[in-house]
C-alpha positions, 0 to 999 in steps of 0.5 A: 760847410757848403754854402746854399745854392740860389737854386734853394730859394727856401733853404729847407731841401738841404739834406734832400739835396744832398740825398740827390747829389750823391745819388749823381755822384755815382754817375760819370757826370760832372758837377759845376755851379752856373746861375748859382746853381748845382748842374751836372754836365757830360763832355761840357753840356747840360745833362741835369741840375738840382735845386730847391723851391718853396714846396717842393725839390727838382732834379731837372733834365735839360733834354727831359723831352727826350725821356722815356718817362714811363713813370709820368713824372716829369713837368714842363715847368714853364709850359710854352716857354721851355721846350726840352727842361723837364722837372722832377718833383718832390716833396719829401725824401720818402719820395726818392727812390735811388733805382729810378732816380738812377734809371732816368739819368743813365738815359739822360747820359746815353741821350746825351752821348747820342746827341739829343737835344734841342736846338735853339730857334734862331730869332731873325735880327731886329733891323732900324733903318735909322741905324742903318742910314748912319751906318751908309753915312759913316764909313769908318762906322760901317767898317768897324761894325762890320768886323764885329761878330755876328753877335755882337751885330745883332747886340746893336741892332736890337739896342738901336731898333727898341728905342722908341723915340728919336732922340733915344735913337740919337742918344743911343748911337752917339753912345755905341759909336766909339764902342763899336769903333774900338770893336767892343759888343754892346753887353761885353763888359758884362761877360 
């Protein structure tokens, strides 16, 4: 029995996602699991997810932006947040219709296979000029941070600048100094 993805909150879509996914299954995607969820990729990327919610099922498109959307059925479920995503909504398995469901997926694939997408907006690093001054006071620290992927920079930069008072900013750098020596990101042991 297939456990219940986290993306059924509910657990009361079962048979409706299962309609979905095999409808999917008749594609060329691939089915993985991420953030507990079903997804559906082409060549490694993100072309569709299904899942469940209180009153209503999805199938979701990461790029649903890019889609023609004749019928007017997809939502930008987090208006202002999310660029691309677009739900499709459902409240009852009446509602699925395989030749439509099937429509909009081909051309999710073939935008996909086009390279449609968004890109992700690329947030300017947090600078702290007491980071900084520690990094121009200790060499060995320079050197090593300066080893570290541009990521992994970036981790400490905004570890160090969110930290509001200066006895948190102490606290926080003795904390990341032998971190960074050893050439370890700030979040690594979570990955």
């Amino acid at each position: 029995m297939k456990e219940t993805p986290v993306w059924d909150k509910v657990n009361q879509w079962g048979e409706e996602l299962g309609v979905l996914r095999g409808i999917i299954q008749k594609t060329e995607l691939t089915e993985t699991t991420k953030w507990g969820g079903e997804v559906y990729t082409l060549n490694n990327k993100n072309v569709l997810g299904i899942g469940g919610f209180k009153n209503f099922f999805v199938i979701w498109f990461w790029n649903g932006v890019f889609l023609k959307d004749e019928l007017k059925v997809l939502v930008n479920a987090n208006e202002g947040v999310t660029r691309g995503l677009r739900q499709w909504r459902f409240t009852s398995a009446k509602e699925i219709d395989e030749s439509l469901i099937l429509r909009y997926i081909k051309e999710a694939i073939a935008n996909e296979k086009a390279g449609l997408s968004i890109k992700p907006e690329k947030k300017e690093a947090m600078h702290c000029d007491f980071f900084a001054a520690a990094l121009r006071e200790d060499k060995e620290l320079n050197t090593a941070f300066e080893h570290l992927t541009p990521f992994k920079q970036k981790e400490y930069w905004e570890y160090l600048a969110t930290a509001k008072q200066e006895k948190t900013k102490i606290a926080r750098l003795e904390k990341v100094k032998s971190m960074i020596l050893e050439g370890r990101g700030l979040n690594d042991k979570y990955r």
